[in-house]
N, C-alpha and C positions, 0 to 999 in steps of 0.2 A: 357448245360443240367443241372449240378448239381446248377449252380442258379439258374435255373428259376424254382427248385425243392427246394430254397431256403438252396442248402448245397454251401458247399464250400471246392475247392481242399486245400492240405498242403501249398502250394505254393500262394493261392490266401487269406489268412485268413489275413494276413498282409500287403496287397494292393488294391486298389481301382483302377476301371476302368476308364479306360477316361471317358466316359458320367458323371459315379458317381465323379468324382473329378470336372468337368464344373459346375453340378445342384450347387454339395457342395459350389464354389466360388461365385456364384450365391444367393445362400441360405443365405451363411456368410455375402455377399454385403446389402442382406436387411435386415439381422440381424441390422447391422453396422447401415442403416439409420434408422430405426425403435428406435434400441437406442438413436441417435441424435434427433429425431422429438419430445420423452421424454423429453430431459434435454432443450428442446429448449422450451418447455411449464413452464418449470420448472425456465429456466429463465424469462417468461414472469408472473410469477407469479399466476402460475395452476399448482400448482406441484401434486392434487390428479390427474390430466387426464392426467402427465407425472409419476404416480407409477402406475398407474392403467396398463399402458403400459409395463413396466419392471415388477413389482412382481411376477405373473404366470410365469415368465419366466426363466428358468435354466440355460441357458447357460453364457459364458463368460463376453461377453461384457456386456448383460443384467445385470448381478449383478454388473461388473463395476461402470456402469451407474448409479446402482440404492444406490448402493455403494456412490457413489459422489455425488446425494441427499443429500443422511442421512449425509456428509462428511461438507459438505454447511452448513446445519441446526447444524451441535456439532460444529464448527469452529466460527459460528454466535451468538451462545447462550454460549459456553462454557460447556454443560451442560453434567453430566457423564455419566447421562443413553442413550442418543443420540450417544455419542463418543463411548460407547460399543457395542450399534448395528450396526452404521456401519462400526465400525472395522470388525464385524463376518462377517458382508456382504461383505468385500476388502479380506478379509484371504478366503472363499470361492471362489471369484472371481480372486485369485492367483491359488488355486489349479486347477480349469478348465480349464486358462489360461495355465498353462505348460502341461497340457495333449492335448491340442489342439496345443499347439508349441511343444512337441514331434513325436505329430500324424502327422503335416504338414509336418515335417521334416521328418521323415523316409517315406513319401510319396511323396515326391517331391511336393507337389500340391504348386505352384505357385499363389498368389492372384495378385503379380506385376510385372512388365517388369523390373522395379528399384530395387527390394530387393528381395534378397534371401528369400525359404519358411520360415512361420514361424515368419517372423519378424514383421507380425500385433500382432503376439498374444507375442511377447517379449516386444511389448511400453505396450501393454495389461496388462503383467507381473508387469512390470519395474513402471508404474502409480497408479498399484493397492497396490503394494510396499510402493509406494512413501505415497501414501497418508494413506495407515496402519502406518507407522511408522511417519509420523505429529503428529496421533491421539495419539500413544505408548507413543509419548515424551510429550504428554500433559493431560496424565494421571498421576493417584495418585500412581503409581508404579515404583518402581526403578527398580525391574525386568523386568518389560513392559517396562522402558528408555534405557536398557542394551541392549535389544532385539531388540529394535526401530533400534537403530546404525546401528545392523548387517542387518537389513531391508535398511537403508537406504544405505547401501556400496554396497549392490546386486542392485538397481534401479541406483545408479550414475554412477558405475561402464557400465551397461547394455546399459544406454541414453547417456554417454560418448562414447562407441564402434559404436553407432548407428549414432550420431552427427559425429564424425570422419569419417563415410562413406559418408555423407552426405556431410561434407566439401571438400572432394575429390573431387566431383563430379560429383558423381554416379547419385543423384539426377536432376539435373539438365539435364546431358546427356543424362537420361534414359527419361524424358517427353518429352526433345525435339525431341526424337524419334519418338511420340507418332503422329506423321502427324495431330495434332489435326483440326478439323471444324472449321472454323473462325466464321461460321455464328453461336453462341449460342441459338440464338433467335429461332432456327430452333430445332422442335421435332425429324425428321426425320434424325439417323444418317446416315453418308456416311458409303460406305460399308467397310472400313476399321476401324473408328471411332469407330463404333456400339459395336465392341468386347473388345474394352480397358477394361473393368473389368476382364475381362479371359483371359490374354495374353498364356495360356498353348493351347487354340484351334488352329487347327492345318489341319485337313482335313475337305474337301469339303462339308463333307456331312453335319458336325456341322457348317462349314459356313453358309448352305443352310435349317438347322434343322429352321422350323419355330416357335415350343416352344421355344426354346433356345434366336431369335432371337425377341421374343413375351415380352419372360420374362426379356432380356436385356433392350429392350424398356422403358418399366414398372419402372427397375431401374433406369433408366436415367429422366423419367419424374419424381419420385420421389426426384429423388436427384437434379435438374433443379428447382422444387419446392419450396424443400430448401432454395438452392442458393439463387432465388429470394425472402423468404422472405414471401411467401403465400401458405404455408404449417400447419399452423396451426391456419387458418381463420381470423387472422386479415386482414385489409384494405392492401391496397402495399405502399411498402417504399414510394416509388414514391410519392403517395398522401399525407401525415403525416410527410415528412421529411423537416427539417426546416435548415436555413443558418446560424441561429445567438442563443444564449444560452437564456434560459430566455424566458418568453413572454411577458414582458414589451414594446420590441420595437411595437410587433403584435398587443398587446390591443390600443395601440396608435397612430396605424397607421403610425407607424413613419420609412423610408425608408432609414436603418442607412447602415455602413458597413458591411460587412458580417464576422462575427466570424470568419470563417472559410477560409476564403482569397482563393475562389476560389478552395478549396482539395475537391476532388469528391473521392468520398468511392467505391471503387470497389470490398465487398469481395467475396473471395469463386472463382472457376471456374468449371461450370458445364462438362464438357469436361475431366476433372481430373480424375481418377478414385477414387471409395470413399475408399476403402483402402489403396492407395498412400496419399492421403488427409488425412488420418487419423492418419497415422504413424509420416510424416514431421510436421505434426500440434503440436501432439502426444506428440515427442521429443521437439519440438521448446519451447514447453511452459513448459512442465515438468523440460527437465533441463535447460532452461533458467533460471526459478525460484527458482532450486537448487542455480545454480549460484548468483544468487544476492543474494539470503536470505544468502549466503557461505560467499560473499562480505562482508554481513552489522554486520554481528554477532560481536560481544565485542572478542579485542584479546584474553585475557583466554581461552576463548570458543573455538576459532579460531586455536589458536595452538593444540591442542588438538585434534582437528578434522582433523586437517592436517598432523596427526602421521599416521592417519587410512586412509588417501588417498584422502583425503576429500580439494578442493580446489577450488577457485572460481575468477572469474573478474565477475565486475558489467556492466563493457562495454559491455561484449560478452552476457553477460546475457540479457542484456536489448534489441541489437541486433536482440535474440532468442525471446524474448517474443514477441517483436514488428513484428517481421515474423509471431508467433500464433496469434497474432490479428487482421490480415487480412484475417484468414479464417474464415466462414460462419460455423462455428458449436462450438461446445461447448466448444473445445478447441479457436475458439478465442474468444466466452465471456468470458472464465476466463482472459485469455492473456490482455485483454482489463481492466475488474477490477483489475487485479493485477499492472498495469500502472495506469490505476488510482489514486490506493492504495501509489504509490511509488510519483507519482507527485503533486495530491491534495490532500490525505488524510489528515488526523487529525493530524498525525506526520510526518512532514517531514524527510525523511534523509539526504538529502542534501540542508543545507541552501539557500534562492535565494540570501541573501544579500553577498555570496561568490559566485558575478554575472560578467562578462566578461569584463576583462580591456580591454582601448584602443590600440587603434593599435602601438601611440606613445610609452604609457606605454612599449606594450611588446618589442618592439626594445628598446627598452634604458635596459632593465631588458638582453635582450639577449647579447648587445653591453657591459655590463656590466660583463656579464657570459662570454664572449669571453675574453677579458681580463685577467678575473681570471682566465681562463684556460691554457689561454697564459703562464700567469707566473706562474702555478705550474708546469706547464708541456709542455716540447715541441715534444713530439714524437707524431708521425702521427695518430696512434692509440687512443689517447686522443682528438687526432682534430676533426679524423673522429667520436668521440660518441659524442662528445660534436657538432659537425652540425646534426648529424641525433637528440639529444633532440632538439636541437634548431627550426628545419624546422618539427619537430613532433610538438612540444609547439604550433607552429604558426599555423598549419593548424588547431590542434583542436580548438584555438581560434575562427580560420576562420568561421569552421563547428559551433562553438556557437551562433555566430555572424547572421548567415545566418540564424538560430534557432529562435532566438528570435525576430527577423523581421520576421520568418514566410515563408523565402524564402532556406529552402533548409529540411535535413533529421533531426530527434529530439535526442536531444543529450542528457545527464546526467542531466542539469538542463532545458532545454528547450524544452517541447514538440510539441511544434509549434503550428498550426490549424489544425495540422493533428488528434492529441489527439482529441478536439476537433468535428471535422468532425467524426471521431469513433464512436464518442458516439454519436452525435445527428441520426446518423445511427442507434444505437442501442435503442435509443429509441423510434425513428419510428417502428424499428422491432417488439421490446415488448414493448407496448402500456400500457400494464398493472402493466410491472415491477416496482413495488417500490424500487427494489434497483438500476435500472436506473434512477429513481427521483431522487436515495439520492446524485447518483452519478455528476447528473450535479447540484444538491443544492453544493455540496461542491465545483465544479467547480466553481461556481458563488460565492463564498464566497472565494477562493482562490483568486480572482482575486478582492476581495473589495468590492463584491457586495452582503452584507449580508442580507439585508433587501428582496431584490429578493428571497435570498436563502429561507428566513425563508417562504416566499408567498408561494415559489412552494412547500416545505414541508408541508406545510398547508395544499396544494389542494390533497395533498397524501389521497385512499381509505384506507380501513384495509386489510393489506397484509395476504394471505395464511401464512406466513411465519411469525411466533411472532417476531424471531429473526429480521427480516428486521427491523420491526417497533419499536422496540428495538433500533436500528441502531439511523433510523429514530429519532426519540425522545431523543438520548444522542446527538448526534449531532447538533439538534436542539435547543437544550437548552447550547450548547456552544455558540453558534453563539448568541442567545441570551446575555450569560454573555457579549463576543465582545463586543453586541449594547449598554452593562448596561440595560440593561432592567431583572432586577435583581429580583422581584417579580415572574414574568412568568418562570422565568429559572428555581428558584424554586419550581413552582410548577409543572414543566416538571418534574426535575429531581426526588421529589416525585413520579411523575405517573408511572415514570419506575418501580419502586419496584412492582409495578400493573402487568407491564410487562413482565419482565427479572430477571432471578434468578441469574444474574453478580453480584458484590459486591456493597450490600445493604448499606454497611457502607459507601461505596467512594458516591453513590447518597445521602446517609443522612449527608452526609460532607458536599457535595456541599452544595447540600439545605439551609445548616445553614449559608454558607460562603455567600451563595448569602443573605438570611436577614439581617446576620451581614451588607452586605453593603448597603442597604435600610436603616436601624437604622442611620450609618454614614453618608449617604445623607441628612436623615430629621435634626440630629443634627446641623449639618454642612449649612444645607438650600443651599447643591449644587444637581443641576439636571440637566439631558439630555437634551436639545433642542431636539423639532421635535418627542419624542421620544410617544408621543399621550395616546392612553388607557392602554398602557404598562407602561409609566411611574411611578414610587415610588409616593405614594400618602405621604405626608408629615402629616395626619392627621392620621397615623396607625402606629405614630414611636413607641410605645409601645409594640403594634403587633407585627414589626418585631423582636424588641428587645426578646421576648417573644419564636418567632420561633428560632431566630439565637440561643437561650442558648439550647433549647430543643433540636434541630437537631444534635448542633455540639455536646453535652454532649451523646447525646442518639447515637450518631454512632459509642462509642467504645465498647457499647454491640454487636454488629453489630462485632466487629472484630474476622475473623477466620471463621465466617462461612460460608463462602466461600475460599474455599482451591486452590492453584494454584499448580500445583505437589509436592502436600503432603504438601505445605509452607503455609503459610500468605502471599496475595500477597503486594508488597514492596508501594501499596500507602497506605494499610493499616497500615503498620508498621509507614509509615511515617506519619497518621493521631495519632497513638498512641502517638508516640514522641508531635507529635505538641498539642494536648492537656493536656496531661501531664506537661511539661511547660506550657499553659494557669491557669493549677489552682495552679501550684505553686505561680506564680507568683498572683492570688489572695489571695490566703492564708498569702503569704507577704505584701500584698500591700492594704487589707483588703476589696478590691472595689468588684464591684459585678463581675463575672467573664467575662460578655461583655464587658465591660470596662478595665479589666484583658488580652485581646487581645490587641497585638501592629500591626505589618503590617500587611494589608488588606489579609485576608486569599485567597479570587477569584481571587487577582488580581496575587497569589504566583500560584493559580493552573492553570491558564488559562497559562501561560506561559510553561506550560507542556503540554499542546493541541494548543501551534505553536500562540498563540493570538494575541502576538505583532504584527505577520507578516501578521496579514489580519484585524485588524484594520481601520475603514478610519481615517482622520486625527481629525475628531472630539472627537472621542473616545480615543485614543491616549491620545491628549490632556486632556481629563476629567478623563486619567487613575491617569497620572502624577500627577494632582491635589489631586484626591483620596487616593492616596498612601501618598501623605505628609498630612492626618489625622493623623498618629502616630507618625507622628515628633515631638520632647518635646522643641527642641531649636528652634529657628526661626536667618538662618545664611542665608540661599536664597529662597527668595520669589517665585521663579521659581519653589524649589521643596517641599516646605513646607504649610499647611493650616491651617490656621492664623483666629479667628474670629477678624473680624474688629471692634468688639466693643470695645471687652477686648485686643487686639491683642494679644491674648494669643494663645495657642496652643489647640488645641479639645484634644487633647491626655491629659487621667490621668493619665498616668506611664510614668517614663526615657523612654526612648529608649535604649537596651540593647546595643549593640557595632553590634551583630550578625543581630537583626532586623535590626540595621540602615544600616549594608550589604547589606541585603533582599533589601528593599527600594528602596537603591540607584542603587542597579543592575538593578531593574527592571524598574524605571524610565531613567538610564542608554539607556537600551535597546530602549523606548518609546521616549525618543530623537534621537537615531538613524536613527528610523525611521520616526521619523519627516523630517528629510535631517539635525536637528543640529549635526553634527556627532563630532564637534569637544567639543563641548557644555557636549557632553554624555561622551566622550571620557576621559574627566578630571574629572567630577563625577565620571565614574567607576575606574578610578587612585587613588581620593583622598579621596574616602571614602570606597575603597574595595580590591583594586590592592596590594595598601601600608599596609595594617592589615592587607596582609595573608602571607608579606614576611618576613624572619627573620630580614633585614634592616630598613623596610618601605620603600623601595625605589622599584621605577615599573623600575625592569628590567626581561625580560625574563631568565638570568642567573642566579638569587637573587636564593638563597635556602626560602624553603618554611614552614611557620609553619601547624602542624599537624592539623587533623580532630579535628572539635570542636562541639557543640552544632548542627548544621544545616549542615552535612556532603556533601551534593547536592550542597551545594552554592559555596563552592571552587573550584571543578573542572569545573562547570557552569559558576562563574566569571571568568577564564583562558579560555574559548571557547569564551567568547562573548568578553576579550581583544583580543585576537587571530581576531573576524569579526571589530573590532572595528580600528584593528590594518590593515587590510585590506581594508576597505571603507577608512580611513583617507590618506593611503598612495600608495592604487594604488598597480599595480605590483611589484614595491620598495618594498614592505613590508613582502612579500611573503615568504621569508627567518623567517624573524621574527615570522609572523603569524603561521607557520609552528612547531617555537620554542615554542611559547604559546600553543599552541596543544597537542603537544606532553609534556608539562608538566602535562594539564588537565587530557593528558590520562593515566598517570602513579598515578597520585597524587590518592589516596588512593585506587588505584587500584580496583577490581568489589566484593568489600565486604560491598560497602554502601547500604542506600535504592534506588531506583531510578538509580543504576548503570547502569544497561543494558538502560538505557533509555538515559543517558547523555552520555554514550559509545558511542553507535551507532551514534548520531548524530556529535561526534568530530571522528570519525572511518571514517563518511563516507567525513566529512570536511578535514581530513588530505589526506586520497585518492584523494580528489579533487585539494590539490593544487601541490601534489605531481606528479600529472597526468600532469600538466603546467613545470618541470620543465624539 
């Protein structure tokens, strides 16, 4: 009587009735989809019809969601005033989040059979957490970086407790419970099926409630929808889904192999319930991606974090991620970019050329290891670790192995065609998405297929999203520099300034770097084969000449404004250095300041966006030639450019000791991966190895001389002996490579420019070989 008079006893004012807890879990179920149907427009590149959906709305998730928009857009642009709105909007969606994880709990209301109340709105908590304090640490505040920490030790800590229940086996036991319908295709649930979103219903008569049983329906067609993929009016997977990358093969009719080796993409399962789906997705992807990004970080950094609790494998992460990526919602579109991110992006972390020795290698490496074990040690307890590394080393081989043929699960360097199959999945799904364009354009250039790449970036509309196209358009104009197609790259990387308010100065670098090497082609009279309307016109060498002094002089007005937390970011610092030295060295040398440059400035930066390694061999080739423009001596015709009239050198100035480092490193590299590997091997010995040790002599034990002029190139030349020392000699060498490594990573420590940048990629190469031993 007193409710339906709308009062309420002493004893009732702090609990809800069964009916009222069923509507609730019901209510929260389509909250839950309603958010996902938003961020899934949002990935398809309609993100005003997925805000339109969340802004009017208050509650938890809702701001979540709408939270991870605005989170998308300041992570893609950088930009401060985007990072502080949707900071306000995660710190809001933290505080409704614990009010709905204390209401649950002190009401027992139940959303799953698998987890305790409450613990939707704890990944709720723990995500909205996670990604406030991204934003904290990548603001211009040291207080907001302070703050950020203790945000992020409450979400690691929270998806750590949650992952641990998970690993037990709660999850797993608790769906297999679930007597799920086999038939999915089918609307109509079986009469136990039907209630999996409310496992708290309990009597006959809410079995037999036909609202209840009306509005389950409803959830299930909704969330079935989903799954399938035709929920937000595009076409069906089905029709739009393709086997191979690229549409080169399709415009040509031509009936090649399939990319994808036969992986059928199955995500999502309608039958799940969407709050069990939400949590296990939830966690999988949030701290999976703790985990790795914990992996990859610069030791400084690393220890530090691991004072405060903070700790990480890149295995187990990867693991997590690759679970998020096979659900059908928006935790696995990120799960899926952030794999991406990790195996094709821009910057590698873990080199391919640190790629799977033979089977021989590793028994001879082990038979070798047995041995030495033998005789330092004979007690049982040394035999027994030393067989568990040994038969550990060999299976992860094994599991590589299988990786890379394509025939088994995707491992640290090999994503197999499953990666693959993901995505062209996801591009079926969102048809519209530019940043699934960009993502299989880098696919296809990862794999050597740049000219493709640059096509399908071409055919890209103008994204809702500046930042995509931003994306789009730096990317695009790397892949470019790759082809030498050196004019166009330039004026890409011009357009961005149009674009994106990222660092003006690094696009007005480039720009000039890319003229600069036009000017050097025309003098030089070398050009690209094949390379069509893109090619360097030879009849504009003054032009270039002309851009290359303007761009590269005018981009240190450019420095600083743009601020990275509260700094200069470090390629800026490093462009100050590097022209600073350019006009000394005119003011001595009295020439004009283009002439004033020694090694090719594109071909030093392109090696900082992974260039060498996606190359084809024509470009390669024409790099190696490019670079011996600033040779002053002529000792090998291989890496030196010589005009044949005068057989002199195009270069007006010496060559400093430190350029001719540069140089040789990076022509180094360019043989490697040509397959000259022993060719490369003796260049980066005798013109780089020997001048940085107090002897001259390459040995990995040598003490090392100090930081000098170009502080990047010495730790970078002990990474590339270190692969150089590995391709040469197999699993043999592994000890050594190991030693080269670990010199790079200590050698002047994370106080240069570009640190965190050559850190991470010898962090994640040392983890790698150390993972084999």
């Amino acid at each position: 009587m007193l409710r339906a008079l709308g009062l309420r006893g002493s004893n009732a004012s702090n609990t809800l009735q069964q009916d009222e807890k069923v509507n609730r879990v019901i209510d929260q179920a389509l909250n839950y989809e309603n958010a996902l149907k938003a961020l899934d427009y949002v990935l398809d590149d309609r993100s005003p019809e997925g805000i339109r959906m969340l802004e009017k709305r208050d509650d938890a998730l809702s701001q979540l969601a709408l939270g991870l928009v605005q989170f998308i857009e300041a992570t893609l642009g950088f930009e401060q005033q985007t990072m502080k709105l949707a900071n306000e909007t995660l710190v809001h969606s933290e505080s409704l989040s614990w009010k709905e994880k204390t209401f649950a709990e002190k009401n027992k209301i139940r959303t799953s059979s698998v987890y305790p109340p409450g613990t939707e709105w704890a990944v709720t908590y723990a995500e909205a957490n996670l990604l406030s304090a991204l934003l904290m640490l990548l603001s211009e505040s040291m207080v907001e970086s302070a703050k950020a920490l203790l945000k992020l030790r409450r979400a690691y800590h929270a998806l750590d407790e949650i992952s641990k229940s998970m690993e037990r086996g709660n999850l797993d036991s608790g769906l297999s419970n679930l007597n799920l319908n086999s038939d999915s295709s089918s609307v109509s649930l079986a009469s136990n099926q039907k209630f999996v979103d409310v496992p708290m219903i309990k009597s006959e008569q809410q079995l037999k409630d036909n609202q209840i049983i009306t509005r389950l329906e409803n959830l299930y067609k909704i969330r079935k929808a989903r799954i399938d993929g035709d929920h937000i009016g595009n076409p069906p997977v089905s029709a739009s889904l393709r086997q191979n990358l690229g549409f080169k093969n399709q415009e040509n009719g031509l009936d090649s192999q399939s990319d994808t080796e036969g992986y059928d993409v199955n995500q999502g399962n309608s039958d799940i319930p969407t709050v069990d789906e939400f949590i296990h997705s939830g966690v999988n992807l949030c701290f999976g991606i703790l985990q790795v990004v914990l992996s990859l970080i610069p030791p400084a950094i690393g220890k530090v974090l691991s004072v405060v609790g903070f700790k990480g494998s890149r295995e187990v992460g990867l693991k997590m991620v690759w679970k998020a990526a096979k659900e059908r919602n928006i935790h696995g579109g990120l799960g899926l970019l952030a794999l991406l991110v990790f195996y094709d992006g821009p910057f590698q972390f873990t080199d391919v050329d640190f790629d799977v020795p033979s089977t021989e290698e590793l028994r001879e490496l082990n038979s070798k290891r047995s041995s030495t074990s033998l005789t330092a040690s004979k007690t049982s307890n040394s035999l027994k670790s030393h067989k568990s590394n040994k038969d550990l080393s060999k299976k992860k081989m094994d599991l590589e192995k299988r990786a890379t043929i394509g025939n088994g699960e995707p491992t640290l360097l090999h994503p197999g065609p499953k990666l693959i199959s993901t995505l062209l999945h996801a591009r079926a799904l969102f048809p519209n998405g530019n940043l699934w364009l960009l993502q299989e354009s880098r696919m296809l250039a990862s794999r050597g297929r740049l000219e493709e790449a640059v096509e399908l970036m071409d055919s890209a509309k103008k994204s809702e999203m500046k930042q995509v196209d931003a994306l789009l358009g730096f990317d695009r104009a790397m892949i470019l520099v790759f082809l030498q197609k050196f004019e166009r790259a330039a004026e890409e990387f011009l357009e961005l300034i149009n674009i994106n308010t990222y660092s003006h100065c690094l696009y007005t670098y480039f720009a000039g770097a890319c003229y600069l090497e036009c000017y050097r082609m025309c003098v030089s009279g070398q050009f690209v084969k094949n390379n069509g309307k893109d090619n360097v016109n030879p009849e504009k060498k003054d032009y270039y000449a002309k851009q290359a002094q303007l761009h590269i002089i005018g981009s240190v007005d450019l420095i600083g404004k743009k601020r990275f937390m509260s700094k200069i970011p470090p390629f800026e610092k490093f462009i100050a250095r590097k022209v600073k030295s350019i006009n000394k060295l005119k003011q001595s040398s009295g020439l004009s300041f283009i002439d004033s440059i020694s090694t090719s400035l594109v071909h030093e930066l392109a090696y900082f966006w992974n260039g060498y390694n996606r190359m084809p061999e024509e470009n390669l080739k024409f790099a190696i030639k490019m670079l011996g423009y600033s040779a002053f001596e002529t000792k090998d015709q291989m890496l030196e450019l010589v005009d044949s009239t005068t057989v002199k050198s195009y270069s007006k100035i010496p060559e400093s000791q430190e350029e001719s480092m540069i140089r040789h490193t990076l022509q180094a590299i360019a043989l490697r991966r040509l397959g000259l590997i022993e060719k490369g091997n003796t260049v980066l010995d005798d013109n780089v190895i020997s001048k940085i040790t107090e002897t001259g002599t390459v040995n990995s034990t040598e003490k090392l001389l100090k930081l000098s002029e170009n502080p990047w190139l010495y730790p970078t030349a002990l990474y590339e002996k270190a692969l150089f020392c590995w391709k040469y000699n197999g699993v043999a060498g592994l000890d050594e490579s190991l030693e080269w490594l670990k010199k790079s990573q200590s050698y002047g420590g994370d106080d240069y420019e570009l640190s965190t940048r050559v850190g991470m990629k010898t962090k994640a190469a040392i983890d790698r070989l150390e993972d084999m031993i």
